[in-house]
N, C-alpha and C positions, 0 to 999 in steps of 0.2 A: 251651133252645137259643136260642141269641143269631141276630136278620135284623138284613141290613142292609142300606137303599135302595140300589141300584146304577144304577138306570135308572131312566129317564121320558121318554115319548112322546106328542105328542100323538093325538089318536082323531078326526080327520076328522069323520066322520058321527058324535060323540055330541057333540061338542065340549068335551071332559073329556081331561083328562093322567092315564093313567094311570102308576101306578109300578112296578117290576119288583123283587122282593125278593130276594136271595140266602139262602141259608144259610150259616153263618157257622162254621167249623171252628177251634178256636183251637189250638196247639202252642204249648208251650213244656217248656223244659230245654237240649238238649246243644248246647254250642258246635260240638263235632264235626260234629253232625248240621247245626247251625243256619249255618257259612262259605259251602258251597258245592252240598253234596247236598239240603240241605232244601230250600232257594230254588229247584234245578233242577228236583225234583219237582212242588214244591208250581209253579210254572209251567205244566211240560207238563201236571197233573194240571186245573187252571182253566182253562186254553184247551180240555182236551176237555170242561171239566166248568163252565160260565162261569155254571151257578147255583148254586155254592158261591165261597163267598170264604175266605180263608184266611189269618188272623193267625199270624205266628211269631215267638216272643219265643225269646231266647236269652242265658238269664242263670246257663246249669253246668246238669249231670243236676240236682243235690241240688233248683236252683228248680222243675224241673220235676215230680218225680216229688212234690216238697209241694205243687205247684198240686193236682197231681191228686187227692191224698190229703184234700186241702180241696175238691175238688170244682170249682177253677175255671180249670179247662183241660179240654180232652174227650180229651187225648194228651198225654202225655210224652214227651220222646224223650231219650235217655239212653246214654253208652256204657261206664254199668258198670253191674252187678246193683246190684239192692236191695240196702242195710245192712240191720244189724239193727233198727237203732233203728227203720229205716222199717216191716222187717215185722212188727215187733210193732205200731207203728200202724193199721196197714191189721187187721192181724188182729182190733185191739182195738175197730173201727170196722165191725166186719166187712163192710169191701170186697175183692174178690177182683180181684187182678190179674191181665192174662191179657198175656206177654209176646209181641211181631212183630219177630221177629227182619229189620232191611234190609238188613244184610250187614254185611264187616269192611274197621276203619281199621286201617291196617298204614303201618309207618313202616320205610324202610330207611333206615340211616345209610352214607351217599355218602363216599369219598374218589378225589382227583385219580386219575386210572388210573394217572398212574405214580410215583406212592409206593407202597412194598414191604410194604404193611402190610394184609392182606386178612383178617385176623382176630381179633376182639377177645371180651371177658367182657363182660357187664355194668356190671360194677366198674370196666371201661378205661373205656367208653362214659360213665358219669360222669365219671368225672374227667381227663376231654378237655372233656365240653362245662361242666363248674365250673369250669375254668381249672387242678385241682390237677396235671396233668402237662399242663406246659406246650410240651416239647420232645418229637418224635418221636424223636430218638434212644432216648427210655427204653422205646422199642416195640419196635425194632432198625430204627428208620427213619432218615432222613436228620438232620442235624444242623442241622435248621429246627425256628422255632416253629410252634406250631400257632396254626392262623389259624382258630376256631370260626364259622360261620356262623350265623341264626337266623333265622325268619317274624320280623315285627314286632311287637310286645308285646301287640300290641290285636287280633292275630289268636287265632283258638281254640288252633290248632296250637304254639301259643309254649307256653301254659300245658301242653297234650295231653301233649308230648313232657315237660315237666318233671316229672310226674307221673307217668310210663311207666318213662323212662330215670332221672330224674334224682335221685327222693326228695323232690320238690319243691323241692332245692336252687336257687340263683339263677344262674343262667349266668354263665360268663366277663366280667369287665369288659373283655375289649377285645373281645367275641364283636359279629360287625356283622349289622346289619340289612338285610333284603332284601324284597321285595317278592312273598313267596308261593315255592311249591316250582320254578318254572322257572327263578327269578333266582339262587335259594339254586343251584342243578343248575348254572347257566351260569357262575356267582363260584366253586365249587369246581373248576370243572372247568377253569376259569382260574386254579387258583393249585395250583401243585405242593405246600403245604403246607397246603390247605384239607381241612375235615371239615363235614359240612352231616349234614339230614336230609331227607329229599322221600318220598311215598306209591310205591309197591311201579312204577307204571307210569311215574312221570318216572327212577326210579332207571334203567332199562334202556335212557335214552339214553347217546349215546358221551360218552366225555370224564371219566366217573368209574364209580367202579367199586364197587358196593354190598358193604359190612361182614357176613361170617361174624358172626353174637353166638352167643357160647357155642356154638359146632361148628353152628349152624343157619345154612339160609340165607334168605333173607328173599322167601319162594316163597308165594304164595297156598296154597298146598296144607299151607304149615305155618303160616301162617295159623287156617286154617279148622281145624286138628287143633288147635289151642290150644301148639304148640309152639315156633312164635316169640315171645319177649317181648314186642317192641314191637307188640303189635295191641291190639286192643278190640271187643267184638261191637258192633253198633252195633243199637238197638232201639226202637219205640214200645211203649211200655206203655197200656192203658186198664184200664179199670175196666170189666172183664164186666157189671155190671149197670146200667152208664148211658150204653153205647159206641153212640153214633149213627149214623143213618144214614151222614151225612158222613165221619165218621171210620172207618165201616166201608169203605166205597167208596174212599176214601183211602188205607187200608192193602192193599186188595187189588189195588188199582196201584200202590204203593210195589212189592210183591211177584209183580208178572206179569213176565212177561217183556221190556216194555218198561220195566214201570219199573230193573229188574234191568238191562236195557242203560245206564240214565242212570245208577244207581251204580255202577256199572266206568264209564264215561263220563267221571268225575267223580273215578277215581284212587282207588275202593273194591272189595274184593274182594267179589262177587257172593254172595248168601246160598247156601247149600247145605242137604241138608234134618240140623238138629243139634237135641239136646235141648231145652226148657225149661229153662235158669237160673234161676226164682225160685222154687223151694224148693217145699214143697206149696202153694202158690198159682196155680201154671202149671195150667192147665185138661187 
């Protein structure tokens, strides 16, 4: 386990500086986790907790669940299952994973409230936001183009949704940029022929009106039954037999009930109590 100097004070009566050590919690993997939810945590989780320090790297699930597997991270955090390839690693290393479930990202795709088009497939939902049906008429909508919204490139959520929705196809060349899910919410709801994506709690502002996919509607509760497409459980993983204090204490306020207020907080659906995902590895 990695310290690291945080403090020094002087001692009056010895006349010696002492130093204050923290403990040192490292994360790394999910962009998801690593935009807006991991930072809020890992915050309120150091100000109650100001002798742990806490590094978070955010380089895709894939970096992190390999830090782990190599032993140099104390937490992954990750918002799809283990592959195969991984758990025959782990199994062949014989490390046991043991999945914490923080809750789920859920994505409703937004249009203008008054365009006539409240339901789409999958298959639509691609090929709006690839550019390949480029006119809402082919929907039975108006006889405008479609004006594709998007986060900015370098956000998590740009790649998330490509990934969910898209096949990892490349979005629209005239699809525009915006500055995070309130901009994307405020520029469709401003354009009678826009289409965006925003998380489940900016969709339920006025001004656009959130997309049926495949007969579902994009409700926390279909979320959480795994019946909406566009979600993802969102999870840290560790390694049962090297999971530290810090990282124990970490996870079990990611998971109280206040850490559970800062992911809804933060436009994530609140964990509820659901199986184990990683296969006979789950404790």
């Amino acid at each position: 386990m990695k310290t690291r100097c945080t403090a020094g004070w002087a001692m009056a009566l010895a006349g010696v500086a002492l130093a204050g050590w923290a403990e040192t919690l490292t994360i790394k993997g999910s962009n998801t986790f690593g935009q807006d939810l991991g930072p809020a945590l890992i915050s309120e989780f150091t100000e109650r907790n100001p002798g742990t320090a806490i590094d978070l790297e955010t380089e895709g699930s894939s970096s992190g669940i390999a830090a782990l597997l190599d032993g140099t991270t104390d937490i992954a955090s990750s918002s799809r299952p283990l592959n195969e390839d991984e758990e025959r690693v782990a199994r062949s290393r014989g490390i046991r994973l043991v999945n914490h479930v923080v809750g789920y990202y859920g994505i409703a795709v937004i249009v203008n409230e008054q365009l006539p088009v409240r339901a789409l497939t999958d298959r639509q939902v691609r090929d709006l936001f690839t550019g390949r049906l480029a006119s809402w008429s082919s929907l039975g909508g108006p006889d405008l183009p479609v004006n594709v919204y998007t986060p900015r490139r370098e956000d998590g959520t740009y790649l998330g949704f490509q990934e969910l929705a898209m096949g990892r196809k490349p979005y629209a060349a005239a699809a525009q940029a915006r500055n995070g899910y309130v901009e994307i919410h405020a520029a469709v709801a401003a354009d009678p022929a826009g289409i965006g994506f925003v998380d489940l709690r900016t969709a339920q502002q006025p001004g656009t009106r959130a997309v049926i996919i495949n007969g579902v509607h994009p409700a926390p509760s279909a979320v959480v039954e795994n019946l909406y497409p566009y979600a993802r459980q969102v999870r840290l993983i560790t390694n049962r037999d090297m999971r530290s204090k810090p990282a124990a204490s970490f996870i079990r306020f990611v998971q109280s009930r206040d850490g559970q207020r800062i992911v809804e907080a933060t436009g994530f659906v609140p964990r509820m109590a659901v199986p184990m995902d990683l296969g006979g590895m789950a404790p």
